[in-house]
C-alpha positions, 0 to 999 in steps of 0.5 A: 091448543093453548089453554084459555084462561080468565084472570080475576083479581082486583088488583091490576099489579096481581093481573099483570104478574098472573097474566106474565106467568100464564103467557110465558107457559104458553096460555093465552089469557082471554080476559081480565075481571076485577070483581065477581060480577065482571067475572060472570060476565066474562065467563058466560061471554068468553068461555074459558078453559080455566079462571083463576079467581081472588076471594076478597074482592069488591062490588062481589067477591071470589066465592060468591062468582065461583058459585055462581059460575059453577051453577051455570057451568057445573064443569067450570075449572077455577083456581082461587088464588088468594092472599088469605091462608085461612083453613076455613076460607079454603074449605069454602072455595072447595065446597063452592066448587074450586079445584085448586088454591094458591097462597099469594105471595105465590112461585111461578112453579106453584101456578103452573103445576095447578094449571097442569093438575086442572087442565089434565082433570 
């Protein structure tokens, strides 16, 4: 069964190159969400196996939907996948309950081996 996956960044150029890597590993990307509320929305609609959720965001950003996701659903897999490398910003995803991180600019083998280590979880 191929792993479900919702991808949410703002931007589209972003999207696109997660949504390349996450296909051609064999994924299927059930949606896309450019902001936190969009997010919640498609989670709650789609019920993906794993989200893979920016941080700064518009409208609401990535900590705000990755807690209130994982309020709805204690089990849900999200991987932050951010330009920011910032020690305290990563605590804080961690703390509102991602089970990875990636830095952008990020490797292909970076994403897959996140996705290998969540879904195996």
């Amino acid at each position: 069964m191929k792993t479900r996956v919702l991808i949410v960044d703002d931007a589209v150029f972003m999207r696109k190159m997660i949504r390349n890597i996450l296909t051609e590993i064999g994924c299927e990307v059930v949606g896309e969400a450019e902001n936190g509320i969009e997010a919640r929305e498609m989670y709650t609609k789609l019920a993906p196996d794993v989200v893979t959720m920016d941080l700064v965001m518009p409208k609401e950003g990535g900590i705000e939907a990755l807690t209130q996701i994982r309020e709805e659903d204690p089990n849900a897999k999200i991987i932050v996948i951010s330009a920011i490398d910032q020690r305290e910003t990563l605590m804080e995803a961690i703390k509102a309950g991602a089970v990875d991180y990636i830095v952008k600019p990020f490797e292909k083998d970076r994403v897959c081996g996140a996705l290998e280590r969540v879904v195996s979880a």
